[in-house]
N, C-alpha and C positions, 0 to 999 in steps of 0.2 A: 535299262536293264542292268548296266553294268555298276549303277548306283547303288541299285537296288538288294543287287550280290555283296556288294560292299557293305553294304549295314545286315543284310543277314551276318555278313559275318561279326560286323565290329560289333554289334547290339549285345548276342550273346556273349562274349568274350566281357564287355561292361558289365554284363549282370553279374557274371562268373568274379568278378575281381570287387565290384561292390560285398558281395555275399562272400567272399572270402575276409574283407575286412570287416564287415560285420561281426565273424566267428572272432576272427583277430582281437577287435575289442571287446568282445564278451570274454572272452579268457582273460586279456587282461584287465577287466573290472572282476570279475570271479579275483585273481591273484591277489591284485590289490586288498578286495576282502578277508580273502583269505590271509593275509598275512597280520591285516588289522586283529583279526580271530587269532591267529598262532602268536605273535607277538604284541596282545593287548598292552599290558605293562608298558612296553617299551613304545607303542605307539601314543598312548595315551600320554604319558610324559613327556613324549616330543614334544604333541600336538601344545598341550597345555603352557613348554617352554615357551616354546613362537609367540605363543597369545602372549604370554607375559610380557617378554621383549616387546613384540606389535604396540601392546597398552603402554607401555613405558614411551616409545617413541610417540606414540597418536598423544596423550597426554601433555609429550615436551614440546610438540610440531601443530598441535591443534588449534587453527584458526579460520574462520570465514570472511570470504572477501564481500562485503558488503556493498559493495560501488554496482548498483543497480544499471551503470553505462558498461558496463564488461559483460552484460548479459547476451548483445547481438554482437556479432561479427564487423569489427573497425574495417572490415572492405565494402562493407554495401554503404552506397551511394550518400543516402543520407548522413551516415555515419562518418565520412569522410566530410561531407560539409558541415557536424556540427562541430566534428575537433577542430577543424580549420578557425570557427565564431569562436570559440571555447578559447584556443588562444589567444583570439585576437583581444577577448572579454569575457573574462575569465569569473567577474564578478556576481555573474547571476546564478551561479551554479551551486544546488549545495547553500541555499541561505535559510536564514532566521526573520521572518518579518513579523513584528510586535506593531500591532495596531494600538493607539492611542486617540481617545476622545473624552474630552471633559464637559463639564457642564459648563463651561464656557474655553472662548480661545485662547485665553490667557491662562487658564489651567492647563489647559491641552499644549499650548510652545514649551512651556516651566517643565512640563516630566518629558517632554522629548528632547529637553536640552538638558535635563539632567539624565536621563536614561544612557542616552548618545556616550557622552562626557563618563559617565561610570562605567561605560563598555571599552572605551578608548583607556582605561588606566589598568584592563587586563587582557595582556594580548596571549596571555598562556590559553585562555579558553578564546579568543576572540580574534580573529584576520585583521576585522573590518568593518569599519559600520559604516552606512549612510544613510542621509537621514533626507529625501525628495523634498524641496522645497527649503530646506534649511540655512541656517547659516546667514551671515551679515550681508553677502549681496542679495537675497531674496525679502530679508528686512527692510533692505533699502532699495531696490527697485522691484519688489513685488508687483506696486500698483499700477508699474508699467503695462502689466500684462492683464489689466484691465479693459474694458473697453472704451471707447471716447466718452461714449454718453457716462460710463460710470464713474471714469474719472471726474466731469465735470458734478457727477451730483455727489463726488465724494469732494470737490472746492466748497458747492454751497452749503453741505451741512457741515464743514469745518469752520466757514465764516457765522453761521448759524450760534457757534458752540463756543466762538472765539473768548466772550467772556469766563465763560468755565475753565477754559484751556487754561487764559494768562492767569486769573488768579486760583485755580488749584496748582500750576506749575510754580510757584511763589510757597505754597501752604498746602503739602499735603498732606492734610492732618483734620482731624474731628471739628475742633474746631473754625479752620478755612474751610470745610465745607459746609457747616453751619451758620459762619456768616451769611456766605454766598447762596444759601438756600434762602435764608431771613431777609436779605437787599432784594432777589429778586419778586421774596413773596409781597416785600414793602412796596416794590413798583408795582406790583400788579395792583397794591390795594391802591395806591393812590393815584397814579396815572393809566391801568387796563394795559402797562408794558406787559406782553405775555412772552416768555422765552421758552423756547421750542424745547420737549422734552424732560420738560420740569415735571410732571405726573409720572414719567418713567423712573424719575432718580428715586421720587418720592416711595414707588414701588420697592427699587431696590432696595433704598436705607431700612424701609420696613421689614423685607425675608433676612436682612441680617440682620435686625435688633430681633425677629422672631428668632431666628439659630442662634445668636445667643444665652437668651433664656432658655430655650431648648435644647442647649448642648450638640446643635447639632452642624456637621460642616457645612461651611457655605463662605464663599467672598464676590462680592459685590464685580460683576464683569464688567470693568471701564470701558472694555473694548466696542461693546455693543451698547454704552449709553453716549460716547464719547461721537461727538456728529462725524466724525468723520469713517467710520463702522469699517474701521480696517479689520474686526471677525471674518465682513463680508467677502476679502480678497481671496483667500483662500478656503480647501474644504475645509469641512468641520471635522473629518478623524485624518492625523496624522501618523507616518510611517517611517518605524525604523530597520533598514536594514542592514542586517546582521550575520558575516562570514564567519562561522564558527568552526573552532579546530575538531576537526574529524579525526576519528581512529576508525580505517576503514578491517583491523585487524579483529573489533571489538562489534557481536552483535547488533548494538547499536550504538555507530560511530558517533552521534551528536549528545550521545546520554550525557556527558562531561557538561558541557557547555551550555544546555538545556539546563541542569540543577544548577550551574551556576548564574544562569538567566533568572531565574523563578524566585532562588535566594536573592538574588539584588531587585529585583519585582516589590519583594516582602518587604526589605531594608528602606527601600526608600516611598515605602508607603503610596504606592503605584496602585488601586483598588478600587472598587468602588466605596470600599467606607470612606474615602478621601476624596469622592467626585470623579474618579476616572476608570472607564470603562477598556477594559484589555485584554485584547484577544491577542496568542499568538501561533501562527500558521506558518507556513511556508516549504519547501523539500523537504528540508534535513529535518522537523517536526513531525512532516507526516510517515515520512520512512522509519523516526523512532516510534510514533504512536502503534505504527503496522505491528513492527518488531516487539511492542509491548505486547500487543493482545496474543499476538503470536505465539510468544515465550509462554505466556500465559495457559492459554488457550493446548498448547501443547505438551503440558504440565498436568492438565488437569486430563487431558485424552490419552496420554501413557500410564498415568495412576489405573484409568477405566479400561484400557485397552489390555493391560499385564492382569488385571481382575480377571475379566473377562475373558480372556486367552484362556490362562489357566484353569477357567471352572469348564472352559468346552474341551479341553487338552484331556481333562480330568474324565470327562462324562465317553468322548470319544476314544482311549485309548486302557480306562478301565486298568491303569496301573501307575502307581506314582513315579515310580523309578524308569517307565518311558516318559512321562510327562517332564521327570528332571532333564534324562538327557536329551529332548528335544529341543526346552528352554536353554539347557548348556549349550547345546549345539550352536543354539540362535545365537547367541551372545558372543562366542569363540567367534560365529562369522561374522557377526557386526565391527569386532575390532580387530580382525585380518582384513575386512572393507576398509575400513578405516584407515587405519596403518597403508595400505595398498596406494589407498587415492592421496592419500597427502605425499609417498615416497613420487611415487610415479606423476601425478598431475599437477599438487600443488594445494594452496587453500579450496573450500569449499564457496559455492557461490551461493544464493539465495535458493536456488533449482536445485543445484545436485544435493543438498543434503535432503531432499525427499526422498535417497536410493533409499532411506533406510525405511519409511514406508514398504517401498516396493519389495526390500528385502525382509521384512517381515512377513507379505504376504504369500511370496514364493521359499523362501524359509523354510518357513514353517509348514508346508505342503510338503518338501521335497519329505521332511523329517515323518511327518502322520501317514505318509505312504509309505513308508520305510517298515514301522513301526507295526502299523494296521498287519502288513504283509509278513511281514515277521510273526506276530500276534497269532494269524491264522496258522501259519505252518506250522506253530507252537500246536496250537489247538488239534490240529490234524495228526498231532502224535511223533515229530521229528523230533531228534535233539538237539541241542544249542546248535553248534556247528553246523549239523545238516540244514536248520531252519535258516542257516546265515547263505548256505551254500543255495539254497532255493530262492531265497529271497532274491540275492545276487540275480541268478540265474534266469527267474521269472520275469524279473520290471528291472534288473541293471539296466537293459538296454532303452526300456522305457522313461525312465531316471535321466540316462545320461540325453536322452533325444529329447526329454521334454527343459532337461535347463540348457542347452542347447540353442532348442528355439528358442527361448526364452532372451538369452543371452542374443541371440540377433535383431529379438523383437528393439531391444536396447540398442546395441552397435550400429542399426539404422540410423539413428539421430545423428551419429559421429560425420557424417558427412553436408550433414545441415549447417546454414548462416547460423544458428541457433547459439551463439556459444554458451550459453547457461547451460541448454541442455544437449551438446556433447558433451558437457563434463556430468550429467546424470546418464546421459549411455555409456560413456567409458566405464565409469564406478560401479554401475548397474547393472551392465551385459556380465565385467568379471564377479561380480559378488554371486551373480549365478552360478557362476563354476565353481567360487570357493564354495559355497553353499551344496554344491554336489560332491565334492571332495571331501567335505566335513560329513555329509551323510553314507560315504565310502569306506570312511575312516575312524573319525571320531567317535561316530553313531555305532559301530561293530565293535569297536575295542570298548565303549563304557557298556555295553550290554553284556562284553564277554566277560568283565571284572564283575558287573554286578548282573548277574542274569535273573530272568524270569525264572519261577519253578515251576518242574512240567507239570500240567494239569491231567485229575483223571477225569475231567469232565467230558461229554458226550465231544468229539473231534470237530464238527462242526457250529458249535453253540455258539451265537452271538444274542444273548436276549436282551442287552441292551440297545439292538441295533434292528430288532426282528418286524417292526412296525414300517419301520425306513423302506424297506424293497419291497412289499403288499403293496404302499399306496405307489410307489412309482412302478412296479412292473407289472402291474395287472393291466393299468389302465392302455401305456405304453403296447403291450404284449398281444395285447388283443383290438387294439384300436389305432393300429401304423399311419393306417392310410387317413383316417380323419384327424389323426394328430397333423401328419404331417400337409393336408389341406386346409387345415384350419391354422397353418403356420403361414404357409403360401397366401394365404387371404392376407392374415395379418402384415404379413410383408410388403404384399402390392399397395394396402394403405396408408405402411410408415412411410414407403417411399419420398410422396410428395411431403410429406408430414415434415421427413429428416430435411428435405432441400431447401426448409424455410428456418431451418436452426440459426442461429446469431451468436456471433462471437463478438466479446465484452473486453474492448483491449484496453479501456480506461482503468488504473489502479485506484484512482480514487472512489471505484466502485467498491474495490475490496479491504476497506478501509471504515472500524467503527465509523458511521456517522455519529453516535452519540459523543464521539470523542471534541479534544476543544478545535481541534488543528483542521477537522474535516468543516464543522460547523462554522468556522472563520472565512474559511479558503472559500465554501461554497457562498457566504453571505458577498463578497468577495467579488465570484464568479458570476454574479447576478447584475453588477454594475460594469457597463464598458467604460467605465474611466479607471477604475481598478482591477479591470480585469488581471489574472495573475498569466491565467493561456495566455500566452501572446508570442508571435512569430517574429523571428528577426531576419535581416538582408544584410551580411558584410558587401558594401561597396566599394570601388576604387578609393574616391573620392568626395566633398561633401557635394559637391556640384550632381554627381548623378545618386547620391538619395535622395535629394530635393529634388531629381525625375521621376525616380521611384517612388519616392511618397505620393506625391502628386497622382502616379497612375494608380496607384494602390487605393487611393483613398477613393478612387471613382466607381470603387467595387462595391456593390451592395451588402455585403458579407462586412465589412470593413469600416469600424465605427472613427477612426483615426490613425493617422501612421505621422509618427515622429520623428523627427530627426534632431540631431544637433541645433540649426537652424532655426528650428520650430519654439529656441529658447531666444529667438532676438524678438524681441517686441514689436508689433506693427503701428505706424503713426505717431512714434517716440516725438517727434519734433511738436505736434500740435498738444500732447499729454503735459511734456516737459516746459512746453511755454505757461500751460495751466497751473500745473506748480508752483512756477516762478513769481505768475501773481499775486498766488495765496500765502509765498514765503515774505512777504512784504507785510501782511496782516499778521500772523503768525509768525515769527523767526522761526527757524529749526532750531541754532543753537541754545536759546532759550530753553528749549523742551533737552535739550542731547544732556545739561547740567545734568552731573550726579545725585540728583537731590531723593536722599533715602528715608523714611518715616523714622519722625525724634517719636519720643515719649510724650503722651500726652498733656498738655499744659494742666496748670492745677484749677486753670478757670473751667476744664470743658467743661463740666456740671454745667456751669451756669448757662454758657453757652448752647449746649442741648436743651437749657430749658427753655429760654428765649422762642427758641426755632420753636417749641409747644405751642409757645402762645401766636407764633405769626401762623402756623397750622389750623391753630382753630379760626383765628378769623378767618384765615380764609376760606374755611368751609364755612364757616356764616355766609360769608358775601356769594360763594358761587352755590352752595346748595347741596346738602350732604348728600345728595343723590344724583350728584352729575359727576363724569368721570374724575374730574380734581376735587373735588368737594370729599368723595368717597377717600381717592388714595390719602388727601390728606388727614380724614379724622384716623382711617387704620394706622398711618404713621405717629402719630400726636397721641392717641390712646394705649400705642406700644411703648412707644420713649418717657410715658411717664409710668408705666408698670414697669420699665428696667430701672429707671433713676429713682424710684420709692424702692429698687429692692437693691441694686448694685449700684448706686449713685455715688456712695461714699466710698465703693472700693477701688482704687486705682488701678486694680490685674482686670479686672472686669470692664472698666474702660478702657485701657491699653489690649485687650483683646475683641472689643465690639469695635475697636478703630482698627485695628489688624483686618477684621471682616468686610470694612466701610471702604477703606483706604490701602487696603495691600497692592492689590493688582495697576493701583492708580501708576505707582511709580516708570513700572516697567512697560506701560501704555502708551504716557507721554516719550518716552524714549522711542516708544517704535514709530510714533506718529511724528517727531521730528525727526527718523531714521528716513519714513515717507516721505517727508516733505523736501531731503535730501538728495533724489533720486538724483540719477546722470544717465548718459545713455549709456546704451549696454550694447558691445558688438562683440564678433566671437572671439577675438582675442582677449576679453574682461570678464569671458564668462569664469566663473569656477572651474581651478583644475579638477574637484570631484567629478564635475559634471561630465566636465569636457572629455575626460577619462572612459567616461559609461558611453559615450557618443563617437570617439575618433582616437584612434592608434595612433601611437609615436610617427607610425609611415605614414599616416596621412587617410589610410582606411576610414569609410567611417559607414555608422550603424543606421538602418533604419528600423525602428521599433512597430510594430502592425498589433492593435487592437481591436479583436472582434467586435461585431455589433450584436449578438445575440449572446444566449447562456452558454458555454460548452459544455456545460454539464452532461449535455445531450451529447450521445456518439456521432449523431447524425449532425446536428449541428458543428461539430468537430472538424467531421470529415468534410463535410460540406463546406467550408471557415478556410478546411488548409486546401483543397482541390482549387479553390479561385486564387488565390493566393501566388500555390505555386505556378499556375498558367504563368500570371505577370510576372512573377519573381520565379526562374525553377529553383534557383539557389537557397530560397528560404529554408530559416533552420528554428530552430525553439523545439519547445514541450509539445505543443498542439502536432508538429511533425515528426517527431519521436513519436508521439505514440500510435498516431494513423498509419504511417509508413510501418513503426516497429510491431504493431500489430499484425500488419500483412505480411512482416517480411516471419514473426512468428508461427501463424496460420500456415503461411505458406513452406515452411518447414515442418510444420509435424503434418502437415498430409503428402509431403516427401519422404519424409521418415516410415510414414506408415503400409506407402506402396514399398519402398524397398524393405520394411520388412515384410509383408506379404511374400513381396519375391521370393526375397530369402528364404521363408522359414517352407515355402511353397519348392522350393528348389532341392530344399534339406532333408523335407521331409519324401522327397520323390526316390534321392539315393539313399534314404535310410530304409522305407519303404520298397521301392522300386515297384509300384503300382499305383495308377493316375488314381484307382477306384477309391484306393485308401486314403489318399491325400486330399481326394474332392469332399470323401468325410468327416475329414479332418476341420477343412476350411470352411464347408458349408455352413456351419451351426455357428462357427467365429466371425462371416459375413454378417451372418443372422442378428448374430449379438450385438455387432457395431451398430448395427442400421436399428435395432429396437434402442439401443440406450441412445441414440441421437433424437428419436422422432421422441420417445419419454421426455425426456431432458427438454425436446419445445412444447410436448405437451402439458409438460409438468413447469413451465415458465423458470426452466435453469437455462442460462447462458453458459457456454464454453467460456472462460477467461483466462488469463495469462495463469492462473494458480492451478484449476481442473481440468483445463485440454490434456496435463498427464496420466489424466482416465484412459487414453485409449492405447496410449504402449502398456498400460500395465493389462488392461484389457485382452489383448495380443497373447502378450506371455502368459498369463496365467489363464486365459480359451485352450490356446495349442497344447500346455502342461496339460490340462485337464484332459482335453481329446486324446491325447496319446494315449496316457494309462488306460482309459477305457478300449481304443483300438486295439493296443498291445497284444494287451491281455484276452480281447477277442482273437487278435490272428493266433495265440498260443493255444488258442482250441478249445476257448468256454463260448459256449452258444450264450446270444443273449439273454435267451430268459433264465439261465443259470448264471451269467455276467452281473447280474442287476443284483443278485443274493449273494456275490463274493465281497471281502472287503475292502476291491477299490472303488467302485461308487459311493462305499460309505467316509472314503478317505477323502475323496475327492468333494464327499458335501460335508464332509467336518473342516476339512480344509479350507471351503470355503466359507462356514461357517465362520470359523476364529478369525478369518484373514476379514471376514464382513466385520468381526464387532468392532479390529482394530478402526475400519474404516467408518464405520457408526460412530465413536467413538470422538472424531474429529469432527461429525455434523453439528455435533451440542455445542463447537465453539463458540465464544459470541464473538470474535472472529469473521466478520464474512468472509475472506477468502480462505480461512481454513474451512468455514462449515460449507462453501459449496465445493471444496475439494473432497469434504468428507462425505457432503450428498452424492456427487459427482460416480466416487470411488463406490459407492454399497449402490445405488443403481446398478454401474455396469457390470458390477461381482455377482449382485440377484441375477439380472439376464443372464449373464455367461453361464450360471449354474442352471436356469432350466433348462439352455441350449442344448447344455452337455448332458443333463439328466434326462431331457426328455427327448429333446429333436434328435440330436445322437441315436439313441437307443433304435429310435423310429427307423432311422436310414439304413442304421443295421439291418433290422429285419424287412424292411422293403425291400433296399435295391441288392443285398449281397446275401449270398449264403452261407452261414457260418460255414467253419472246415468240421464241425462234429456232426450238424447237420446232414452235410456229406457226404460223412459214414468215411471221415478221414479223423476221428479221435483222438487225441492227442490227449498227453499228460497234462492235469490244469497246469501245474505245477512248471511245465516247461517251457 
C-alpha cells in the first residue's frame, strides 16, 4: 500500500514536469523561429558564413580511410588473432597476383622472370614480389619434388634423347638441327634405328615454318620435346606475387600501382598476341575493381537522383523558390555533416560515407514538411510571420521528436563491435539534428528574404494533391477492420517467411563478376591447389605445424596443409642416386655452357634442303599415311614452299631459326640445372621462402587449403567451423569473413533493439501515453518484418552493403509516424488528417527519398544495386504502413479528441 501511495504521488508529479518541458521546448523552437523571421538577413549570412568555412575546411581535410580491416572492432577475438599473423606475415595482405601461362613452359618461366625482375626495379609503386616456385633453387632441385616413379622415367626418357641433347648442346642452330634430323632419318632408312620422338620434332619444325609464312607467333617448346619433359615438373600457369604501394587516403589505394602494372603488362608484350595468357586478381585488385564501379555507379545515381528529386520537389511543393530552399537547405547540411565528422571523428570509412544517403533521405523530409505546412497556413489566409508562427507551433514539436528519433535510430550503432558503422551512427544520428536546426533556421530566414505571395485562391485548395487523400482515405475510413485483418493475416504468414532470410557476408558477392579480377579469383577458387581462401595457424615452432598439419589434413573439409617442412623433398637419397647415374651419360656442365644462337650459317639453305629430300623418302619407305609418313610429307612440303619463297633471304631464315631454336638455349640450361640437383634441408631452403613459412623467433606458419569451392557460403563456413575445432587460433580471409560476418549481423540486430528502446522510451516522455507509442511502433514492427519476408521472397540477401536498410528504415518509420500522430493528438480526426498536407508530405517525402534510392538499383554495381533495391523496398513498405496501417489503428483502437467533442484548433 504504501508503494502504491508513493507512485500515486511521484507518477503525477513526472507527468507534471515532462508536460512542463514540453511547453519549455516549444517556446524555445517558437523563439528560435521567430528570431530566424525577425533577424533573416543576419541569420541567413551567418548560416551561409559557417558553410563557407565548413567547405573550406571539408575540402582541405577530406579523405577516406579505405583499409577495409578498420571496419570491425580490433577487440573481437578473431581480430586480435589476425593482427597477431599479420605481424608475424605481413606479406599476404593487400596483394597483386598476375597469373601467367603460355603456350608452352618455356614461354611461361621468360615473362615471369621478366615480369618479377621489372617489378623489382620500381619499388615506388611496388613493396614486393614473389614469384612460388621460382628462382635458381627450384631450377635446380625442382625435380626433387617429384615422385620416385617420375623421377626414374624422367632418367629414361633423358637417356632416350641423349643423342639430341649432346649434339644440339654443340649446335644450336638451323642447321645442327637439320643435320641431326637427316642422320637420324638416314639410320632409319638404312638400318630401321628408330629414335624416340622424331615424328614430334617433325610436327614441331612444321607449326613454325607454318608461323612463319603466316606471320604468326610461335616458338618451338624444347621443353616438352626434350625426353626429359621438365614442362612436366611443375603447373602449367605460374604466379606472381605482388605487394603494391597503397594510399590508403585515396578512394582507391592500389589505383597507382595497378596503372603501373598494366603499363609494364603492355611494354613488355605480356598478351595473348605474344602467346600468353593473363589474368590479374588478388585484394588490392578487387577492392579497386569494387571502388571502380562504385565511383561509377554513383555518378550516374546522383546525376538521376538530383533529376529526379527536383521534378518530385517541383510537382509536390508547387513553387520554385521552396524547391530552392530545400535543395539549399540539403546542401548547407551535407557540408556542416561533413565538416562535423572529419573535425570530430576523423577520415570516412567505406560505411560512414553512406550518412549522406541517409541524409538525403531524412533531409529532405524534415524540409517538404516544413514547406507543405507552411504552404497550407499560406493557403488558409495567414501572413508570412503568422504562417511561420503556426507552422512552428503545429509540428515544431513533431519536427523536433521525429529527428530525434531518428537521431537515436543512428546512436544505437555507436555501441556496437561494428566499427565502420559507429562511425555512420555518430555522423548520422548528428546530421539529423543539424538537418533540424537548418529546417529551424535556415529554412524561415530564406523564406523571410524571399517569401511566397499571399494567394487569393479558395484557403483550402490543393488540386494538385486532391486525387492523393480519395484513394487513400475512403478505402482506409470505411474499411479499418478488414484493412487491419488483412494486415494481421499477412503478418502471421511473413513470419515464418522472415525467419528463413540469409545473410550474404561474402564481398566477393558484391563485386562486378564481369569484371577481370572477380572472373580470375573465382577461376581460382575452383582449384584446391590454388585456392586463394585459405586459413592460416601461427605456431610456436616448426615441430608443432608439422602436428598440426598432420591433424588438419585428416579433416575432410581440408585438401592440404603446408608448412615450411612440406618444402624438404621425400626420398632425396634414392632420387639423387638416379641422377647421379644419368650425370655420367649426360654431364651437367656440358649443358650449364653459355651457349647463345649465332647467326645463321650461309649454307643453311642447303642444309634445309637436304633434310627435304631425307623427308620424302622417308614417307616413301613408311607410307604417307602412317603417323611418320604423314608428319613427314607436311614438314618437306612446308620447307620447300618457304625455301622457294624466303630461301634467299637471310632475315627470314635468321627468324624461322629464332622460331625453331630459340627456347632451345634456355632448356638445355635448365636440364643441366636438373641434372644438378643436391639435397635440399631447411636451412638451404630460400630466404624468400623461408620468410613466408617462419619468423626471425622461430614462429612458424601453417598454411590450410580447402577441398571444395568457397565460393559457396556454406561451404565457407563449413571449411572454417572444422578448422577452427582443431586449430581455434586459425586466422585468414575464409575467418574474417565467417566470424566478421557474425560479428556484423550480430551488431546491427543489437543496434536495432536498442534503437527500438530508445526511440520506444523517447517517444513515452515525449508522449506520455503507452496508446500513442504502441501506434507509433506497430506499423514500424509491421514494416521490418514485410521488408525482411519480401527481400526472401523476392531472392534479396541482406549483405555487408544493404543490412543499412533497416536503421534507415527505423528513422524514417518513426519520422513518418510522428507527423501523422502529432498532428492527430492536435485535434484533426482522421478522416480530415488524411486531407491535410502531412500525409501528402509524408508520401512526397517519401516519394523523392525513393527515387534517390531507385536510383542506386540501376547500378551495375551489385552491391550498390542491392543496397539501392534493399533501400526503395523498405521506403515502399514503410509508406503503406504509415499511410495505411496507421490510419487504420487510429480509427479502430482510439478516439480522436474532435471526435470527442474536445475540438481543438487544426492549427495548434
Amino acid at each position: 500500500m504504501a508503494s502504491r501511495r508513493v507512485l500515486l504521488v511521484i507518477l503525477p508529479s513526472v507527468d507534471r514536469f515532462l508536460q512542463h518541458t514540453g511547453v519549455r521546448i516549444s517556446q524555445a523552437l517558437a523563439a528560435l523561429v521567430d528570431l530566424a523571421v525577425r533577424r533573416a538577413a543576419w541569420m541567413f549570412a551567418t548560416i551561409l558564413l559557417v558553410t563557407l568555412l565548413a567547405l573550406i575546411y571539408a575540402v582541405g581535410h577530406f579523405s577516406i580511410d579505405t583499409d577495409t580491416s578498420h571496419a570491425l572492432s580490433r577487440d573481437l577475438p578473431f581480430q586480435q588473432r589476425e593482427m597477431a599473423y599479420q605481424k608475424a606475415f605481413p606479406q599476404d595482405k593487400n596483394t597483386i597476383v598476375v597469373v601467367l601461362q603460355g603456350d608452352n613452359r618455356n614461354l611461361t618461366d621468360l615473362a615471369v622472370d621478366r615480369l618479377s625482375a621489372w617489378v623489382r626495379t620500381r619499388p615506388q609503386a611496388f613493396r614486393d614480389v614473389y614469384v612460388p616456385g621460382g628462382g635458381a633453387f627450384f631450377q635446380r632441385n625442382g625435380i626433387l619434388y617429384l615422385s620416385r616413379k617420375e623421377v626414374r622415367n624422367f632418367a629414361n626418357r633423358v637417356t632416350d634423347a641423349q643423342p639430341f641433347i649432346a649434339r644440339l648442346s654443340t649446335d644450336p642452330s638451323l642447321n645442327g638441327l637439320s643435320d641431326i634430323l637427316s642422320m637420324a632419318i638416314g639410320q632409319r632408312l638404312t638400318n630401321g634405328m628408330h629414335l624416340s620422338g622424331l615424328t614430334d620434332i617433325f610436327s614441331a619444325v612444321d607449326q613454325a615454318v607454318m608461323a612463319q609464312m603466316q606471320n604468326k607467333p610461335y616458338e618451338i617448346p624444347w621443353n616438352d620435346l626434350m625426353g626429359g619433359s621438365l614442362a612436366k615438373m611443375g603447373p602449367a600457369q605460374r604466379f606472381v606475387i605482388i605487394q603494391p604501394t597503397l594510399d590508403y587516403q585515396s578512394l582507391e589505394p592500389a589505383a597507382a600501382a595497378l596503372r603501373t602494372l598494366r603499363s609494364g603488362l603492355t611494354a613488355l608484350h605480356l598478351d595473348a598476341a605474344h602467346g600468353l595468357r593473363v589474368g590479374v586478381t588478388g585484394g588490392a585488385v578487387l577492392d579497386a575493381e569494387q571502388m571502380k564501379t562504385v565511383s561509377q555507379g554513383a555518378t550516374i545515381s546522383l546525376v538521376l537522383t538530383l533529376g529526379l528529386e527536383i521534378v518530385l520537389l517541383v510537382i509536390a511543393l508547387r513553387s520554385l523558390r521552396l524547391v530552392f530552399g530545400v535543395l539549399a537547405g540539403l546542401i548547407v547540411g551535407m557540408i556542416l555533416s561533413t565538416a562535423w565528422a572529419l573535425f570530430f571523428i576523423g577520415p570516412f570509412n567505406l560505411i560512414s560515407v553512406a550518412f549522406a544517403i541517409l541524409f538525403i533521405g531524412l533531409g529532405v523530409d524534415f524540409g517538404i514538411q516544413y514547406c507543405l505546412r507552411y504552404r497550407e497556413e499560406l493557403f488558409n489566409g495567414a501572413a508570412h510571420r503568422q504562417a511561420m508562427h503556426r507552422v512552428t507551433r503545429g509540428m515544431g514539436g513533431a519536427l523536433s521528436l521525429a529527428a530525434l528519433a531518428a537521431a537515436l535510430s543512428f546512436y544505437a550503432f555507436v555501441p556496437t563491435s561494428y566499427a565502420g558503422i559507429v562511425d555512420l551512427g555518430l555522423i548520422s544520428g548528428t546530421s539529423m539534428l543539424i538537418a533540424l536546426l537548418l529546417t529551424l533556421t535556415f529554412l524561415p530566414a530564406f523564406l523571410t528574404l524571399w517569401p511566397m505571395a499571399l494567394t487569393a485562391a479558395k484557403p483550402t485548395s490543393y488540386p494538385h494533391l486532391r486525387y492523393i487523400p480519395t484513394l487513400v482515405r475512403h478505402p482506409i475510413h470505411r474499411y479499418a477492420y478488414f484493412v487491419l485483418g488483412g494486415v494481421l493475416l499477412l503478418a502471421l504468414a511473413a513470419i515464418p517467411v522472415a525467419l528463413r532470410t540469409s545473410f550474404d557476408f561474402n564481398p566477393l558477392h558484391m563485386i562486378d563478376h564481369h569484371s577481370e579480377g572477380v572472373q580470375v579469383f573465382e577461376k581460382l577458387l575452383a582449384d584446391p591447389q590454388t585456392a586463394p581462401y585459405r586459413m592460416e595457424v601461427l605456431t610456436p615452432d616448426v615441430a608443432s605445424a608439422q602436428a598440426l598439419a598432420a591433424r588438419v589434413e585428416a579433416l575432410p573439409t581440408v585438401a592440404r596443409a603446408l608448412t615450411v617442412s612440406s618444402y624438404i623433398p621425400a626420398h632425396q637419397s634414392e632420387k639423387l642416386a638416379v641422377l647421379q647415374n644419368l650425370q655420367i651419360l649426360v654431364p651437367p656442365f656440358s649443358l650449364l655452357m653459355p651457349v647463345g644462337l649465332q647467326p645463321p650459317a650461309p649454307d643453311t639453305t642447303a642444309h634445309l634442303a637436304e633434310l627435304v629430300k631425307k623427308l620424302l623418302a622417308l614417307a616413301q619407305k613408311e607410307g604417307q599415311h602412317t603417323r611418320d609418313g604423314e608428319a613427314a610429307v607436311a614438314l618437306a612440303r612446308h620447307l620447300e614452299q618457304f625455301l622457294a619463297k624466303s630461301g634467299a633471304d637471310p632475315a627470314a631464315i635468321a627468324a624461322l631459326q629464332q622460331r625453331v631454336m630459340g627456347t632451345l638455349p634456355g632448356e638445355l640450361r635448365r636440364l643441366g640445372m636438373a641434372l644438378s640437383a643436391a639435397p635440399v634441408t631447411l636451412q638451404n631452403l630460400p630466404q624468400s621462402l623461408r620468410a613466408r613459412y617462419l619468423t626471425a623467433s622461430g614462429a612458424a606458419r601453417v598454411e590450410i587449403f580447402p577441398r571444395a569451392n568457397l565460393s559457396s557460403n556454406q561451404a565457407m563456413t563449413t571449411f572454417v567451423r572444422s578448422v577452427l575445432k582443431v586449430a581455434p587460433n586459425a586466422v585468414g580471409t575464409p575467418v574474417m569473413l565467417v566470424e566478421g560476418g557474425e560479428a556484423v549481423l550480430g551488431a546491427f540486430q543489437e543496434a536495432t533493439f536498442i534503437a527500438l528502446a530508445a526511440i520506444s522510451l523517447l517517444l513515452l516522455l515525449a508522449l506520455r501515453r503507452y496508446r500513442d507509442v504502441a501506434i507509433i511502433m506497430i506499423p514500424l514492427l509491421l514494416a521490418a518484418l514485410f521488408t525482411v519476408a519480401a527481400m526472401r521472397l523476392l531472392g534479396l540477401s541482406f549483405n555487408l552493403g544493404n543490412i543499412i536498410a533497416l536503421p534507415l528504415l527505423i528513422g524514417l518509420g518513426v519520422a513518418f509516424a510522428i507527423y501523422l500522430v502529432m498532428r492527430w493528438r492536435n485535434g484533426v480526426d482522421v478522416a480530415h488528417l488524411l486531407a491535410t498536407s502531412t500525409p501528402m508530405a509524408v508520401f512526397f517525402s517519401g516519394l523523392t527519398t525513393l527515387s534517390a534510392f531507385g536510383s542506386m538499383a540501376i547500378s551495375r554495381d551489385p552491391g550498390m544495386a542491392s543496397l539501392g533495391e534493399a533501400l526503395s523496398l523498405a521506403l515502399a513498405i514503410v509508406l503503406l504502413c504509415i499511410l495505411i496501417v496507421l490510419p487504420a489503428l487510429l480509427l479502430l483502437f482510439t478516439a480522436s479528441p474532435r471526435e470527442d467533442g474536445i475540438a481543438q484548433d487544426e492549427g495548434s
